[in-house]
N, C-alpha and C positions, 0 to 999 in steps of 0.2 A: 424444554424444547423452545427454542425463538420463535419468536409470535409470526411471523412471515411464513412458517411450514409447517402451515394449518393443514396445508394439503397430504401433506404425508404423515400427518396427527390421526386423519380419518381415514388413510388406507390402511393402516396399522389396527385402526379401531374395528373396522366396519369391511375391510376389504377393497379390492379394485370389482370393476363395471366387468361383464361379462364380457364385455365386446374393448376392455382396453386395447390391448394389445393390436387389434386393427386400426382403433383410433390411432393410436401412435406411431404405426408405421404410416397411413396415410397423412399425417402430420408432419412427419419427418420426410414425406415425397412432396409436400405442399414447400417446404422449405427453400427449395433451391426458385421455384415462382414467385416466392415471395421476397427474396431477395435481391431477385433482378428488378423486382418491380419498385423497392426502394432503391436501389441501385441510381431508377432512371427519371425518378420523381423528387430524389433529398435535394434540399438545396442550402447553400453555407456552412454554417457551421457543422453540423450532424451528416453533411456528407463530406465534411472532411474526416470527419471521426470515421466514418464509417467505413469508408475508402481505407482511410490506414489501418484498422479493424483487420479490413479485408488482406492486407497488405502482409502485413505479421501472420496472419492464419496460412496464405498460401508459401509464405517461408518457411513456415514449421511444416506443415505439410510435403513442400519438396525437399526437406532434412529427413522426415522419416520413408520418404521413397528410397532417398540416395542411399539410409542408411540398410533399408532394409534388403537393397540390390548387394552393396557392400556384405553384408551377410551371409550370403550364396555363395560368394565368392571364396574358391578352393586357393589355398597357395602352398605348395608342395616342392621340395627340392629333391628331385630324382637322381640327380647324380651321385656316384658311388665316390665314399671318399677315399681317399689316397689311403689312410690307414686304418686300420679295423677304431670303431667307436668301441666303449663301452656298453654294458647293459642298461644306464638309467640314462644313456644320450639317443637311443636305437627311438625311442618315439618321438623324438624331430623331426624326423621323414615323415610322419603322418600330416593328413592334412590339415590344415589349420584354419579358423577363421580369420578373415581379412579386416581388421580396423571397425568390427562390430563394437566390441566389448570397449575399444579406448574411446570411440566416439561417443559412446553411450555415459561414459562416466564424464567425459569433457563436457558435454551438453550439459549434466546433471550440475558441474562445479560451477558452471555459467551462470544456469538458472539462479543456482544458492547466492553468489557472488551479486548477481542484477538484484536479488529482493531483498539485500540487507544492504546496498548501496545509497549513499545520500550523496546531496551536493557540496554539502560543507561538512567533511567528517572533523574538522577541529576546529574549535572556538575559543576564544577567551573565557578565562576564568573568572567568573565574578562574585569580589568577597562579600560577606554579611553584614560587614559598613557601607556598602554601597547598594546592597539590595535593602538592610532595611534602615530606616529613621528611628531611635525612643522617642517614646509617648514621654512626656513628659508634666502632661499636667495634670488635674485633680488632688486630691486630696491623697486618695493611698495608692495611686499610679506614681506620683510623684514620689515616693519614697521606694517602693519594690524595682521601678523601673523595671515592665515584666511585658507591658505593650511593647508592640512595635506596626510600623506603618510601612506596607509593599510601596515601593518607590518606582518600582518598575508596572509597565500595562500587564495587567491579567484579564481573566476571559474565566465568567460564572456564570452557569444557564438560566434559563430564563424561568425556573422554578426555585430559583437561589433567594434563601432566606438567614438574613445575619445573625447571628446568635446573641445571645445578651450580655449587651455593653459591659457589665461584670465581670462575664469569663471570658470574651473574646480577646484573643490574643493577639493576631493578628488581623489587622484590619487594611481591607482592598479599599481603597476609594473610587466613589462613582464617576469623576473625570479621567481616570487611567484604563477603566473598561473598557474592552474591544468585545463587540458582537460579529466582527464580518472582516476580512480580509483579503488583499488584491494577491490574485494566485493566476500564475504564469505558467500556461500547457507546453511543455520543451519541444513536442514534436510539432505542435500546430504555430507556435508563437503566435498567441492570445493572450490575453490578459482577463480575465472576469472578477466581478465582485461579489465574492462567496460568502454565505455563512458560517462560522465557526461552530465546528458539534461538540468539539472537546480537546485537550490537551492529550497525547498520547505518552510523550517522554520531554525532559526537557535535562540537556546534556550535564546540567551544574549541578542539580542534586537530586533526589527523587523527590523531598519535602514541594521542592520548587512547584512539579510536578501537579503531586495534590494541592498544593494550593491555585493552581492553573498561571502561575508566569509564564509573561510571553517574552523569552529574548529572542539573543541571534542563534539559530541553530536549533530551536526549539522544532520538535514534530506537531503538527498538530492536522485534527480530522475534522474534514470542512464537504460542506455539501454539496454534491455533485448532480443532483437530479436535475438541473439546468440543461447536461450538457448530454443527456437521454442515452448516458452511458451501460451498457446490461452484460450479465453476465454470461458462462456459455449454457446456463440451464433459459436461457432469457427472462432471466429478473433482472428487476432496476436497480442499479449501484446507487444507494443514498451516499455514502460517505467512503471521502478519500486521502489518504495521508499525504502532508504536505511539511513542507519545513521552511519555518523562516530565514530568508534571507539579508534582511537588512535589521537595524537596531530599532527597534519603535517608540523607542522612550525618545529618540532623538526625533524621528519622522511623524511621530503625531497619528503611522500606519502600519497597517502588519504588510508586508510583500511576504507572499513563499511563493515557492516552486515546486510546481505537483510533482509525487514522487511516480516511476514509474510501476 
């Protein structure tokens, strides 16, 4: 179980309060006062977040009115036809649901289509003479030629520990490091300077990946509790997927653009 649902660790353990269940309704009626009251007190950035929060909820909300009126709705062709139908055409004249069932699955291919969507779905290919350098020197490196040296910026956490010069293979250099990253919000257009929590995919190879290269088009999860983003159980989003969009070996910086 993840360390953060400690809370449902213990009701599972030990049970809920006798009186949950009132708590939580009166919780859930405290909700709409407490939101106006952020409403009318955020100021800058968090109430632009907030706002557009607000913004998305009350469009999904007036899709599942529309859809769920659309649903009621009878459509039925009464007129008799000119020549007798068969027996497996005779239930056409019954009533039918109205644009429920198609709306229902469009929204769904939406949704699928928005959370696998990036900004740059194609990148250049980059070969393994250009991502790595040989090691070339010492005494039995020099002969195996079995080093090699990441030419491009990577990104290793902060409990990262190199293995021994012996059997390391591949080695990251300390001036190519990125700890933090300028990441651009599409719908606010802002720019902040985020922490990197980890590489997620990186399009050229999986190897790439696990060794944490940061190119162009690379996914990577970067820390968002700056921007007092929460979920709809209202916990805090630490981390959010983002994908670089410029080259960083060239720029000296990681840019992405947060994903939505």
């Amino acid at each position: 179980m993840p360390q953060n649902e400690y809370i449902e660790r213990w009701q599972k353990l030990h049970g809920k309060r006798l009186d949950h269940d009132e708590r939580l309704r009166k919780r859930e009626a405290r909700e709409g006062h407490k939101r106006s009251e952020q409403s009318q007190n955020l100021r800058g950035l968090r109430a632009k977040l907030m706002h557009e929060k607000r913004r998305v909820e009350k469009i999904q909300m007036k899709k599942r009115i529309k859809a769920h009126e659309e649903r009621n709705v009878k459509a039925a062709d009464n007129s008799d036809p000119s020549t007798p139908l068969p027996p497996y055409l005779l239930d056409r004249n019954d009533p039918q649901n109205a644009k429920a069932l198609a709306s229902s699955i469009k929204d769904k291919r939406n949704e699928k289509a928005a959370r696998f969507s990036v900004p740059l779905p194609k990148v250049r290919g980059i070969s393994e003479e250009e991502m790595f350098s040989v090691v070339k020197t010492g005494k039995k490196t020099h002969k195996k030629a079995w080093k090699r040296v990441i030419t491009k910026p990577t990104f290793v956490g902060n409990d990262f520990t190199r293995s021994n010069p012996k059997v390391e293979r591949f080695i990251r250099p300390m001036g190519l490091r990125q700890k933090t990253a300028h990441v651009s919000h599409p719908t606010l257009g802002v720019t902040l300077k985020l922490p990197i929590l980890g590489v997620k995919k990186n399009p050229q190879d999986p190897m790439y990946t696990r060794l944490g290269v940061l190119t162009k088009g690379t996914v990577i999860e970067v820390n968002v509790s700056e921007l007092g983003m929460t979920t709809a159980g209202g916990k805090v989003v630490w981390g959010r997927y983002a994908q670089i969009t410029n080259n960083p070996e060239n720029d000296g910086t990681v840019n992405a653009l947060l994903l939505a």
